[in-house]
LOGUKE-570527 format. One record per atom (N, C-alpha, C): x, y, z. Coordinates in steps of 0.02 Angstrom, whole numbers, padded with zeros to 5 digits, always signed. Example, Ala and Ser with C-alpha at 12.3 -4.5 7.8 and 13.67 -1.06 7.14 Angstrom:
BEGIN
+00660-00284+00390+00615-00225+00390+00660-00165+00390+00642-00112+00354+00684-00053+00357+00645+00002+00394
This chain:
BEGIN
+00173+00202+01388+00210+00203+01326+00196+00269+01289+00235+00312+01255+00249+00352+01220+00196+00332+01147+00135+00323+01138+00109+00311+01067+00060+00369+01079+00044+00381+01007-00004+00423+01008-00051+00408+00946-00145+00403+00944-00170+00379+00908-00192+00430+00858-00194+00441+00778-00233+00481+00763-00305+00437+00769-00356+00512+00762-00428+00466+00770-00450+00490+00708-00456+00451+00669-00474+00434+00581-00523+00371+00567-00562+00368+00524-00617+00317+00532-00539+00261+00493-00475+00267+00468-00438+00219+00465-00419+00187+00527-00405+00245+00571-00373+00214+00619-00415+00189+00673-00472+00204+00681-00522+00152+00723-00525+00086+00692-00515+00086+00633-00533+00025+00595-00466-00033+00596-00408+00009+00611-00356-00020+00628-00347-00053+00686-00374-00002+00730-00379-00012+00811-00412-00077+00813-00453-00090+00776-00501-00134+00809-00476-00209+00772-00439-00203+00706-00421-00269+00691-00366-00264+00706-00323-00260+00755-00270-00249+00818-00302-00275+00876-00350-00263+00901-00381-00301+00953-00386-00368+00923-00426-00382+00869-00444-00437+00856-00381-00503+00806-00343-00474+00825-00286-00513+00795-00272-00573+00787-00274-00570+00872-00269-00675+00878-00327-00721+00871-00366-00687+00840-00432-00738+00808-00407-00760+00737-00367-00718+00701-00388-00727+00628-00307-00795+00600-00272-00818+00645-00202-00833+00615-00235-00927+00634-00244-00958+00629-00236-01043+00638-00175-01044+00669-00147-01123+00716-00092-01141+00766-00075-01193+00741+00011-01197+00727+00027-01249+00701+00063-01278+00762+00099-01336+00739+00147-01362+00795+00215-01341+00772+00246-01289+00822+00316-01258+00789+00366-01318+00788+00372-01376+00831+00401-01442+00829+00422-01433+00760+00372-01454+00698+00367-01472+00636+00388-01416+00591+00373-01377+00623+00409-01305+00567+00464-01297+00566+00502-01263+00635+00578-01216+00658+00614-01287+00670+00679-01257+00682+00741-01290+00692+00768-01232+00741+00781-01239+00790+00821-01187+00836+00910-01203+00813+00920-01166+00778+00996-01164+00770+01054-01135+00805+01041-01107+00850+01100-01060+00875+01071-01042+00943+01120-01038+01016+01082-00991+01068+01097-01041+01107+01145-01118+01110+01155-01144+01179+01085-01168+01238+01029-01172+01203+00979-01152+01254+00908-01112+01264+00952-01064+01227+00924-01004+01256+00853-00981+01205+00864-01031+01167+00798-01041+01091+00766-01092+01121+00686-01090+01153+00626-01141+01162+00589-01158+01129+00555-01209+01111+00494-01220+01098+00458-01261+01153+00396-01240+01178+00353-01231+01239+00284-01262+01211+00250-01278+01274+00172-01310+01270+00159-01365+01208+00185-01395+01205+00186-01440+01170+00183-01402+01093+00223-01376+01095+00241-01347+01016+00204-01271+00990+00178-01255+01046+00118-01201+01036+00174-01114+01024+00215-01127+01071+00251-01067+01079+00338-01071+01073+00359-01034+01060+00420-01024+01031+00470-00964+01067+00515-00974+01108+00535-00903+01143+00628-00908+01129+00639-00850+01107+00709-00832+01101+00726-00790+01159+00785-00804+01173+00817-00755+01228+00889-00752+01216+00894-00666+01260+00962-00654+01235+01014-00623+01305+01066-00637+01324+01107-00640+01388+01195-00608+01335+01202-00579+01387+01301-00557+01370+01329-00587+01317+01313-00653+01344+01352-00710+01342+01335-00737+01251+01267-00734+01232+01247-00763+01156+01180-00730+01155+01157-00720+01094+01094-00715+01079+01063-00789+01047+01028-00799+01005+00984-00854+00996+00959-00853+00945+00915-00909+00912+00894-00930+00822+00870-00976+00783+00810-00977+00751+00781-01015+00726+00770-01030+00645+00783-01081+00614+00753-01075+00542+00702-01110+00537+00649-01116+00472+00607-01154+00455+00651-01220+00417+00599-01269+00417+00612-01340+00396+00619-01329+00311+00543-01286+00302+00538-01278+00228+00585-01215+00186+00580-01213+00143+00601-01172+00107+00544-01153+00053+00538-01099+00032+00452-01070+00001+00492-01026-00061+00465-01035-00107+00468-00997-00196+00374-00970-00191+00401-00903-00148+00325-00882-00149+00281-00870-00092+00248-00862-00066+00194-00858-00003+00171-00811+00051+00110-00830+00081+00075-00788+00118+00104-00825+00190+00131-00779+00242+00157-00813+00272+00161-00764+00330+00117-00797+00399+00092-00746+00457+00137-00786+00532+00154-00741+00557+00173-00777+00623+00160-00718+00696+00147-00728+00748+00137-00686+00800+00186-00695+00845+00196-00628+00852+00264-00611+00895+00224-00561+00957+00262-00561+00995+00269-00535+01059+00353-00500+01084+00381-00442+01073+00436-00414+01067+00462-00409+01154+00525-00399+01151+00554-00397+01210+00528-00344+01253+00480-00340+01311+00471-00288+01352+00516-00231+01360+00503-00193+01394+00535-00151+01458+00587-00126+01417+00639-00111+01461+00703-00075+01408+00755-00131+01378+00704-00118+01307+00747-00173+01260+00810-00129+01218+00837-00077+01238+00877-00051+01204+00952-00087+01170+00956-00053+01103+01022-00121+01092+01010-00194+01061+00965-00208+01075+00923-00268+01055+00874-00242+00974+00904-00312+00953+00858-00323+00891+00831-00409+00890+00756-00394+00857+00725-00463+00862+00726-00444+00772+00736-00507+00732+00740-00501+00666+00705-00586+00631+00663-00548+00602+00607-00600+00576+00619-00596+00510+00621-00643+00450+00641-00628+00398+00655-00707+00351+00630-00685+00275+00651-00747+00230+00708-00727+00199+00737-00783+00188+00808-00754+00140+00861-00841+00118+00870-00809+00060+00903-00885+00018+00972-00873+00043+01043-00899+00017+01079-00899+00053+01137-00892-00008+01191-00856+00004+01254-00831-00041+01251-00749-00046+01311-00760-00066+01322-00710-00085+01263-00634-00139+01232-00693-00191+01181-00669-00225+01115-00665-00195+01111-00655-00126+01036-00695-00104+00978-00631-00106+00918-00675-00096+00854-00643-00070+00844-00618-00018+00801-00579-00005+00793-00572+00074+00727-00531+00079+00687-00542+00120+00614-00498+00141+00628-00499+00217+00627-00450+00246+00631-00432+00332+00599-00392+00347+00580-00414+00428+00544-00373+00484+00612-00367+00534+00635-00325+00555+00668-00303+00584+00633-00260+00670+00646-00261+00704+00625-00216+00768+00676-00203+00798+00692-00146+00807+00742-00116+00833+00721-00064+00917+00754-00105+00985+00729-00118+01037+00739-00015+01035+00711+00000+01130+00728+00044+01134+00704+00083+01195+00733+00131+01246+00706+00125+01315+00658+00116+01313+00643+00095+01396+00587+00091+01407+00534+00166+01408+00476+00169+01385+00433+00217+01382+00441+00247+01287+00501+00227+01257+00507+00259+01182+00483+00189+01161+00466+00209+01093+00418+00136+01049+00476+00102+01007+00464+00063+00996+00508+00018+00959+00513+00043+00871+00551+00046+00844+00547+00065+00777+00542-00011+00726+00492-00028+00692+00493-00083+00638+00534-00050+00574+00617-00108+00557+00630-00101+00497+00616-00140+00440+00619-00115+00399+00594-00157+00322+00655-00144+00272+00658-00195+00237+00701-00194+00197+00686-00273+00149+00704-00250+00089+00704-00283+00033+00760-00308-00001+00803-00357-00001+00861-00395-00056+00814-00418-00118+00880-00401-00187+00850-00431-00217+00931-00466-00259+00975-00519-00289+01021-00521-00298+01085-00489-00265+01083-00513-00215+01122-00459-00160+01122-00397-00125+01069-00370-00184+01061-00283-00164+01003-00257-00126+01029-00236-00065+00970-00203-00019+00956-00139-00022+00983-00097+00024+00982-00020+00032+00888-00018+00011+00854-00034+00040+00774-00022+00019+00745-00011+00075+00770+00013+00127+00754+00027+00186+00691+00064+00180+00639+00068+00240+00581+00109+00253+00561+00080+00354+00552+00139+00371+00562+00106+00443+00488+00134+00462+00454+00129+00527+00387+00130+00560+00407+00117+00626+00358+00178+00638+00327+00163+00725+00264+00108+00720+00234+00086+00755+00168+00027+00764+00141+00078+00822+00065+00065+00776+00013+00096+00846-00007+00056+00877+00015+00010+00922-00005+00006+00958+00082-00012+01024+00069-00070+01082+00132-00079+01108+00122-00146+01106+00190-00168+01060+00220-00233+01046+00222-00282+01085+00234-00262+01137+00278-00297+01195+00227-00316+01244+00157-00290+01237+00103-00297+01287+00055-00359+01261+00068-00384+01218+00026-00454+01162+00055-00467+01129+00016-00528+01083+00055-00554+01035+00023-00496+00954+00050-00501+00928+00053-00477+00852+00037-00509+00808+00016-00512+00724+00017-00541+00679+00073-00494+00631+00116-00520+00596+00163-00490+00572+00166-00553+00494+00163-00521+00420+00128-00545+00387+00180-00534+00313+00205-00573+00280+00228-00571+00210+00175-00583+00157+00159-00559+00091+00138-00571+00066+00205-00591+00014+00197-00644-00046+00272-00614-00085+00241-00674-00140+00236-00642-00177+00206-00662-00272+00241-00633-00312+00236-00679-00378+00275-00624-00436+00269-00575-00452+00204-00528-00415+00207-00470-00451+00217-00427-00406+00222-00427-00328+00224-00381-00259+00244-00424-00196+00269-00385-00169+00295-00401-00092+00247-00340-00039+00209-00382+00004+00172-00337+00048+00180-00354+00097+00202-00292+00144+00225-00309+00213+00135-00281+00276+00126-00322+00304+00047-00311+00346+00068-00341+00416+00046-00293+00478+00048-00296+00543-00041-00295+00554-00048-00368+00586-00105-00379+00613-00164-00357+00543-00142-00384+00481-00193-00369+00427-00188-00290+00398-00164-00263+00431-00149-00179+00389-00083-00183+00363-00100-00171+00307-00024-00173+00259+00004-00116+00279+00074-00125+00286+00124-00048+00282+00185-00040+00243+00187-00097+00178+00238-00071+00147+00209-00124+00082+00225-00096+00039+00192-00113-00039+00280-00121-00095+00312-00169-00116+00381-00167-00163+00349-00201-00205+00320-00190-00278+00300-00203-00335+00364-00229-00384+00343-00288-00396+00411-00304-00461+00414-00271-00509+00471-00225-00536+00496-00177-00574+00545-00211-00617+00534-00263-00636+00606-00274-00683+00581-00259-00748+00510-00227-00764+00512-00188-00836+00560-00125-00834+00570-00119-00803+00622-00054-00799+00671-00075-00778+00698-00129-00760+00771-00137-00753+00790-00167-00693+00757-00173-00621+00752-00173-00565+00759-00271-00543+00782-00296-00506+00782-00368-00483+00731-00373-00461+00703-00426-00445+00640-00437-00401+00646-00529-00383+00643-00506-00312+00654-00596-00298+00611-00628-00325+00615-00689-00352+00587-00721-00392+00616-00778-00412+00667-00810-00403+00694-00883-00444+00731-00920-00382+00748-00883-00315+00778-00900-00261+00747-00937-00208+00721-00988-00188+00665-01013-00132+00724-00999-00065+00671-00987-00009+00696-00940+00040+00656-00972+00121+00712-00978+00165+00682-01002+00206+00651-00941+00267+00621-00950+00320+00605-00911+00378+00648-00920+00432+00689-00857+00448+00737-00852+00493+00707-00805+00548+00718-00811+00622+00708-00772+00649+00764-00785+00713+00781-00712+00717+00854-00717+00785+00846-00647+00821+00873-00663+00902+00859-00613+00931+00910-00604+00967+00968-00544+00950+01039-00515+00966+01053-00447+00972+01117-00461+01006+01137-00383+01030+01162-00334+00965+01134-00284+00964+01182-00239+00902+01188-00178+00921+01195-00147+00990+01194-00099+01012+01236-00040+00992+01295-00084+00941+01348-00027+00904+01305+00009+00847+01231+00000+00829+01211+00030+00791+01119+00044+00801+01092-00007+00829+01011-00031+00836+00933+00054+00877+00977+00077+00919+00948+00116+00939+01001+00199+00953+00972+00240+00917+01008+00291+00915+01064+00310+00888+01077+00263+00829+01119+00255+00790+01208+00224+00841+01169+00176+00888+01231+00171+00936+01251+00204+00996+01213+00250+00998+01208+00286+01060+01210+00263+01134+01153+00226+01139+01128+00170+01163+01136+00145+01204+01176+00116+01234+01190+00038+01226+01137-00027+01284+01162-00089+01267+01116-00121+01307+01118-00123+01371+01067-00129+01404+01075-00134+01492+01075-00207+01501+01131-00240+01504+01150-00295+01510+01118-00308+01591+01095-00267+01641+01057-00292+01700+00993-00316+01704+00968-00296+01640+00884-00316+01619+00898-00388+01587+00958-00436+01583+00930-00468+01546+00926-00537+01604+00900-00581+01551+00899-00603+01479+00832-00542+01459+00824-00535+01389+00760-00521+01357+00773-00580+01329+00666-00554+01318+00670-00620+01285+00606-00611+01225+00584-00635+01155+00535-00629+01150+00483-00691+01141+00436-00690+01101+00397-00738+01114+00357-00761+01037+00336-00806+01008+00314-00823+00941+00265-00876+00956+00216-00860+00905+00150-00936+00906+00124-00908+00850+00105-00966+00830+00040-00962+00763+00073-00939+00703+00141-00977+00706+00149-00964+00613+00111-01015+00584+00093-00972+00509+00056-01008+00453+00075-00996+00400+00105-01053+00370+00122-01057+00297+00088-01100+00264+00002-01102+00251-00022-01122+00231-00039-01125+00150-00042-01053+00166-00020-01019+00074+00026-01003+00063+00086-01050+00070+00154-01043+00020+00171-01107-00026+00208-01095-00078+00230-01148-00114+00305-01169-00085+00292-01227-00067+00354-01267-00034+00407-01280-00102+00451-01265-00087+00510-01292-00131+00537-01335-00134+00557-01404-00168+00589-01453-00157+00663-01433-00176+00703-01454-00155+00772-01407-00201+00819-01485-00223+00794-01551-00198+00808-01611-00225+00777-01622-00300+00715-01613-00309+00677-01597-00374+00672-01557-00401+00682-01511-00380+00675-01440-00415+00614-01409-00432+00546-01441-00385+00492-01442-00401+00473-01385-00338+00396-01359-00356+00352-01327-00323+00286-01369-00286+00266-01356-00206+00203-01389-00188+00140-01362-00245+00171-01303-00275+00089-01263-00322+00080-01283-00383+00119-01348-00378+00110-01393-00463+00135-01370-00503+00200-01307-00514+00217-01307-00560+00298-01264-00537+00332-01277-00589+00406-01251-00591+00401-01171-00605+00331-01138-00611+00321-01097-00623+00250-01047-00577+00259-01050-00520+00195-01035-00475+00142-01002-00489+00159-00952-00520+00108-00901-00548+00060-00920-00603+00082-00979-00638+00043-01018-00689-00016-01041-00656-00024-01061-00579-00046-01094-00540-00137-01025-00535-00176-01048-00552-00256-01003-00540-00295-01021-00510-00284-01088-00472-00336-01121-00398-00363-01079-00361-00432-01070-00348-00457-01018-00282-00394-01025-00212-00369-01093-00205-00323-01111-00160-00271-01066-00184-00261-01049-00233-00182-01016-00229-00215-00920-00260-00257-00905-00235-00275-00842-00255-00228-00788-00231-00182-00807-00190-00160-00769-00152-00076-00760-00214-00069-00804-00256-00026-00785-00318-00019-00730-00344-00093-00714-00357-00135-00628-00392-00119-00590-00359-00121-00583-00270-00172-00553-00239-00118-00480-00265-00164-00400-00240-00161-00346-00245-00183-00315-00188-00166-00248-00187-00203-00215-00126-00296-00191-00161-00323-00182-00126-00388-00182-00177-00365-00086-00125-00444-00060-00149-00445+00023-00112-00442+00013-00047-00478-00021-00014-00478-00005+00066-00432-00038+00083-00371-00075+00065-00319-00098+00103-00262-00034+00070-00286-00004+00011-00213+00045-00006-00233+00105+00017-00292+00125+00051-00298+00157+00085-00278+00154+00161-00305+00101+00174-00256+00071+00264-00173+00083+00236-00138+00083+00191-00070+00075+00184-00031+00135+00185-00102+00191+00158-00079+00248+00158-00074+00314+00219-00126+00264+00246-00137+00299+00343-00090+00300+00357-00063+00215+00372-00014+00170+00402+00062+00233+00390+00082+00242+00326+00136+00279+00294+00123+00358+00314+00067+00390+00299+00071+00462+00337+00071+00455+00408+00050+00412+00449+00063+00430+00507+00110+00388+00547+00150+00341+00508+00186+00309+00563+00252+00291+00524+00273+00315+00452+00323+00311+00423+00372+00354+00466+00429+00334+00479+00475+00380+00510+00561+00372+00439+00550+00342+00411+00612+00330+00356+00580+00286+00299+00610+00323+00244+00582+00314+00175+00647+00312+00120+00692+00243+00098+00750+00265+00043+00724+00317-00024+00657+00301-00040+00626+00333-00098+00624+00412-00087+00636+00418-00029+00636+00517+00003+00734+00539+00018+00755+00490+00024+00831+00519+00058+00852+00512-00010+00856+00604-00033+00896+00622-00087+00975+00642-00045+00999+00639-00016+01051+00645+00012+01092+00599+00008+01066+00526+00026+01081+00477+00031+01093+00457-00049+01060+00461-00077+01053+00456-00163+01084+00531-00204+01134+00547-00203+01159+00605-00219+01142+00599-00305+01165+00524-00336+01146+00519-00404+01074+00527-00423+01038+00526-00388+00971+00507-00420+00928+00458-00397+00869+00450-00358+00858+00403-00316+00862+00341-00346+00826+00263-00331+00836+00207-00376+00771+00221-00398+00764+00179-00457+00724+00183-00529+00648+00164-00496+00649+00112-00446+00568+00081-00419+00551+00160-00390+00570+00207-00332+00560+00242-00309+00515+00284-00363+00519+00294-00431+00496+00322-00474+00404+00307-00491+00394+00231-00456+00357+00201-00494+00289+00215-00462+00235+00228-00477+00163+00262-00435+00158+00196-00395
């Protein structure tokens, strides 16, 4: 594979809680979580609920939602991305409410030959409005293990963390004017399809429909620390219609912040593996970038 490591006492320190990944996530039974919605098939759940595999053929790609719906939460699942030449192919992991006005927090991976690295996209909805793009290479290779791939999302920040190293920080800005999801409960979607008119090389691309099916692979989501939404009651699992009211050591993760040594891991993470930033494309922003971009 095409990666290259810097050697920084961050990035040993990265390296090594990358090795140690699949110790730190608990195993639920995906049975009880997902709903495979879409894919004819081609969406599993395996070993008695342990593993979860999407696959994608000519013919359909494939798709899962969660049971719950969450106003809030810490919320980890391990993926394993489509091997070999996944070009054309996107695996898309992601919460998001539903209309026209909706929410949305995504992990995006956008496939790509074999021997080039996969690019992770990010992007943020907040009342319909995205354009918050910021994209990443991953040091290490996706496709060779499983991953921890990680939301944080409280009233006051959205933190995006691969295997415990944060790499993208969206702070609620609506003192200045800005949306910030917050009143929408949002379920966990994840689907794995062809988009080769745009996914790698801006379309260049396209898929090698002889490699397939791809396929990828999921275990060990945990939504242990999220507040479940009832949307019959209109109630919260965190005792209140209002989550953040909520100060239990159990719900610390309401507060949480980057402390120094994780906004320092965030800042490695961004000098050396940011490849697209909306807060930098003044081109793209001919008016003036958006107002969060402003914010330290």
């Amino acid at each position: 594979m095409a990666f290259s490591f810097s050697v920084t006492s961050f990035g040993l320190m990265i390296i090594c809680l990358t090795l140690s990944s699949s110790m730190v996530v608990s195993a639920g039974n995906l049975y009880q979580d997902f709903d495979i919605t879409w894919g004819d098939g081609r969406g599993k759940i395996l070993n008695n609920g342990e593993l979860l595999s999407l696959s994608l053929d000519k013919a359909s790609g494939s798709g899962f939602q969660s049971y719950n719906e969450y106003l809030f939460g810490k919320i980890d699942m391990q993926l394993k991305l489509v091997p070999g030449n996944s070009a054309g192919t996107v695996t898309a992991y992601y919460l998001s409410s539903q209309g026209a006005t909706h929410d949305e927090i995504d992990f995006e991976f956008l496939g790509n030959l074999s021997g080039d690295p996969y690019i992770l996209h990010t992007n943020v909805f907040s009342q319909g409005k995205g354009n918050r793009e910021q994209q990443f290479y991953l040091w290490f290779d996706p496709t060779a293990d499983f991953h921890t791939y990680s939301i944080l999302w409280n009233p006051q920040r959205i933190i995006f963390s691969v295997d415990g190293t944060p790499i993208r920080e969206f702070k609620n800005a609506e003192s200045i004017g800005v949306s910030y999801p917050k009143n929408q409960a949002m379920r966990m979607y994840s689907s794995l399809w062809n988009a080769d008119d745009w996914a790698t090389r801006g379309g260049l691309v396209k898929t090698d429909w002889t490699q397939a099916p791809f396929t990828a692979s999921y275990r060990n989501f945990n939504a242990l620390n999220a507040c479940v939404w009832s949307s019959s009651s209109g109630s919260s699992s965190c005792g209140s219609n209002s989550p953040s009211a909520s100060t239990s050591n159990n719900n610390a993760w309401l507060t949480e912040e980057l402390d120094s040594t994780s906004q320092d891991r965030l800042k490695w993470v961004q000098n050396n593996y940011m490849i697209y930033n909306y807060c930098t494309d003044t081109k793209r922003f001919p008016q003036g970038l958006p107002q969060e971009c402003n914010m330290s």
